[in-house]
C-alpha positions in Angstrom: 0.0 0.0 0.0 1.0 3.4 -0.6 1.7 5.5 1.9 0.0 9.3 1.7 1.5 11.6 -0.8 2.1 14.3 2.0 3.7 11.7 4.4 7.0 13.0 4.7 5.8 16.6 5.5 3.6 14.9 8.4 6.8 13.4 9.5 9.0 16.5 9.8 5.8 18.5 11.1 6.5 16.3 14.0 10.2 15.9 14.0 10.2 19.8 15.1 9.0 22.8 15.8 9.4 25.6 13.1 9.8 29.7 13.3 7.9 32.1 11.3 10.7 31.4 8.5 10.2 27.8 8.2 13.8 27.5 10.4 14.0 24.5 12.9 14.0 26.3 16.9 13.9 22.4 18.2 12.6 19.0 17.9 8.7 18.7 18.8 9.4 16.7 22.2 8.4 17.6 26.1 11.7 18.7 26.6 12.1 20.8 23.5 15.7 19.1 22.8 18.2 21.0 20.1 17.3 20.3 16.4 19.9 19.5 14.2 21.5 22.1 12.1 20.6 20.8 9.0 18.0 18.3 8.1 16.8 16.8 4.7 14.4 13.7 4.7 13.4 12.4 0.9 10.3 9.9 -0.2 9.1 9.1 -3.5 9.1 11.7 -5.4 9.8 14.8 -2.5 12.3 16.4 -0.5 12.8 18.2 2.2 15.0 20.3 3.8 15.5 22.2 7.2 18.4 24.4 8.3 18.4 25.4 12.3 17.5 29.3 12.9 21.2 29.6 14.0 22.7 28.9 11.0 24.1 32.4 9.4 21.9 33.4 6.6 23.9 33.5 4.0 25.5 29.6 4.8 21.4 28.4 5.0 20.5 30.1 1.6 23.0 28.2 -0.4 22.4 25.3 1.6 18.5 25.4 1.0 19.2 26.1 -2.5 21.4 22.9 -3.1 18.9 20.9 -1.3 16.2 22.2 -3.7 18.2 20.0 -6.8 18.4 16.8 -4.7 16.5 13.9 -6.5 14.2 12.1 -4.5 14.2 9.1 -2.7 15.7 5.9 -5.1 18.2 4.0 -3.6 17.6 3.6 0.3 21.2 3.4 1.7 22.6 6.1 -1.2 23.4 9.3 0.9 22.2 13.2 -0.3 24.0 13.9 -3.5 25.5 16.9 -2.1 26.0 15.3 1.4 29.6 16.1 0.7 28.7 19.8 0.7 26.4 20.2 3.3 29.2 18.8 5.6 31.5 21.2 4.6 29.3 24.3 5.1 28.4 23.4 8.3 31.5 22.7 9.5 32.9 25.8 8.6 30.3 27.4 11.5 31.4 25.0 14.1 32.1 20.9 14.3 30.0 18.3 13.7 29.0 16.4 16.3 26.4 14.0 15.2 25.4 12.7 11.6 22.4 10.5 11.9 21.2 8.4 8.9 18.5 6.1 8.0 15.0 5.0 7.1 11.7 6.4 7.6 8.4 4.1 8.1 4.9 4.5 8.2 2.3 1.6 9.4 -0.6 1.3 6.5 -3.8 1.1 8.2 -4.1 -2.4 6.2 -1.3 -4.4 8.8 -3.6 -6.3 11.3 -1.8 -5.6 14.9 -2.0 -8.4 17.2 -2.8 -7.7 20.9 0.1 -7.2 23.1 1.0 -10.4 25.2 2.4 -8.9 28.3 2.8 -5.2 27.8 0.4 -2.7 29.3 -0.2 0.8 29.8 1.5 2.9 32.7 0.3 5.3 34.8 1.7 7.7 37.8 1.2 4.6 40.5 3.6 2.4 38.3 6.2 5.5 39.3 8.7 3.1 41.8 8.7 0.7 39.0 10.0 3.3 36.3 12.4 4.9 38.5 15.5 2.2 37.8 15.3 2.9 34.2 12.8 5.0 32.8 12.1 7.7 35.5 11.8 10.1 32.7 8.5 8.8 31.6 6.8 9.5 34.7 6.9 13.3 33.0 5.2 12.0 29.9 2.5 10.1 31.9 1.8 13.3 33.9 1.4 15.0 30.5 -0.7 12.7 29.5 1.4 10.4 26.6 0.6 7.1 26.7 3.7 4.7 27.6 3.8 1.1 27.6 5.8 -1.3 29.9 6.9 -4.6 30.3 7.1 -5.3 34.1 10.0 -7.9 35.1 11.6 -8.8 38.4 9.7 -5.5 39.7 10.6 -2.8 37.4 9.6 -1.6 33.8 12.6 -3.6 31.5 10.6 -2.3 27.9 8.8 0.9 27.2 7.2 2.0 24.5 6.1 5.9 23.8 5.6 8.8 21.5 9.0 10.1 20.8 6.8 13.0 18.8 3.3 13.4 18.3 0.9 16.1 15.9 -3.4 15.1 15.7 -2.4 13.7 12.4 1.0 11.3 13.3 2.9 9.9 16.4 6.6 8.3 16.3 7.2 5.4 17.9 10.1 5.4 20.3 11.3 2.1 22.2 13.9 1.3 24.5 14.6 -2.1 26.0 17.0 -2.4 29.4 20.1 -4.4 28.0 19.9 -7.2 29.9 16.2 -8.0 28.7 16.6 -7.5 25.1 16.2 -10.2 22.4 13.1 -11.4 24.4 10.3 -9.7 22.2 9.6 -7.3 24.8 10.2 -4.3 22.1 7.8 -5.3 19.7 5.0 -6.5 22.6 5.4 -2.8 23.8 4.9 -1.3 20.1 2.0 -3.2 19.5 0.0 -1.6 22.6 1.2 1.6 21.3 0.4 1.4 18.0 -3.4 -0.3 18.6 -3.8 3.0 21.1 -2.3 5.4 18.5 -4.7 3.8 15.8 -7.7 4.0 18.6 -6.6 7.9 18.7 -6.9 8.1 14.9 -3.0 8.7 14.6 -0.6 7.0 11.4 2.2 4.9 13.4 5.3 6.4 12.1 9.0 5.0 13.3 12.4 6.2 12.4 15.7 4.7 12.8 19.5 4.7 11.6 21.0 2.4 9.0 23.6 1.6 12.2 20.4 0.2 14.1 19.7 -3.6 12.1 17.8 -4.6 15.6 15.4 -1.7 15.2 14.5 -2.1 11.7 14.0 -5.8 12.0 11.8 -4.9 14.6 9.7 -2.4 12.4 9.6 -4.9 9.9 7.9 -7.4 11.7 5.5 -5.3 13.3 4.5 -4.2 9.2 5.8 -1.0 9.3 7.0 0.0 5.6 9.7 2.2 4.3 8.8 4.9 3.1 11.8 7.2 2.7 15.0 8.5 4.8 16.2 11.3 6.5 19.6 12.4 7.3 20.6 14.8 10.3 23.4 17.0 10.9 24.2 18.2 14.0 
């Protein structure tokens, strides 16, 4: 199945938070983390590109403008053509500190979810049981995100949350305690999530690096489909 024609823009509406100028201020999450200096995610047929409101105007402009002659997505692991470029201007305004790479999914509303086998939803009285390793999602909870957990040897070992959510989209973001991976507790967590997200009329979208095999095996078996990539420059 296709995935919408105006996918990708859903995506980077909730990747970040925009200015007036259509600059990235910071990435759409609770805490309102840094957004990457330069950004560029391509599908079928589209592409596009961010650049941070720091980033002098002149050095944005010519960055903007090669991005608007990138092809669009072809061949998934084939970086921006001008990748070389975009490096190089960046780094002339200070050093790069992160380069993330890799595919973008969407769930068609056509993959049957199964119910989850052991994962559940948290709430504030699950609090002593988040604090060894997910404390932070106690904030989420409060602000009303749903997160999922899978509860083992009293405490949350698997969670599974809205890394960033818009009323049209919400990404998936999972994180499994070391020890406890390999067990299928990431993809029993995604599946409560994404039966919720789908109850709350949301697209499932997930995100990942090319680095990351575990997580896109896990997408794949969940249905999720490719859809494009994104690259960020930090």
């Amino acid at each position: 199945m296709r995935p919408p024609l105006e996918i990708l823009d859903l995506h980077v509406q909730a990747l970040f938070k925009l200015d007036e100028f259509g600059r990235t201020v910071a990435s759409n999450t609770l805490s309102f983390e840094s957004a990457p200096r330069f950004y560029i995610g391509r599908a079928e047929g589209e592409v596009v590109a961010l650049v941070r409101q720091d980033v002098p105007a002149l050095m944005a402009a010519d960055m903007l403008e090669l991005a608007s002659s990138e092809p669009p997505h072809t061949s998934p692991r084939t970086p921006p053509r001008f990748a070389g470029n975009y490096y190089e201007s960046l780094a002339e305004d200070g050093p790069i500190e992160r380069n993330y790479f890799g595919p973008t999914y969407w769930l068609p509303p056509s993959v049957v979810v199964s119910p989850p086998e052991e994962a559940r939803l948290l709430t504030e009285a699950d609090g002593e049981l988040l604090a060894p390793h997910f404390a932070w999602a106690l904030t989420d909870i409060r602000a009303g995100q749903p997160v999922f957990g899978v509860i083992r040897d009293g405490e949350v070992v698997a969670q599974c949350s809205c890394s960033r959510r818009t009323k049209r989209v919400a990404e998936a973001g999972i994180e499994v305690v070391e020890a406890y991976r390999g067990a299928g507790f990431a993809k029993d967590c995604t599946r409560a999530w994404v039966r919720e997200m789908r109850e709350r009329d949301l697209i499932p979208l997930w995100s990942t690096t090319w680095e990351n095999e575990a997580s896109q095996a896990i997408a794949a078996r969940l249905g999720f489909e490719m859809y494009g990539t994104d690259w960020h420059l930090a």
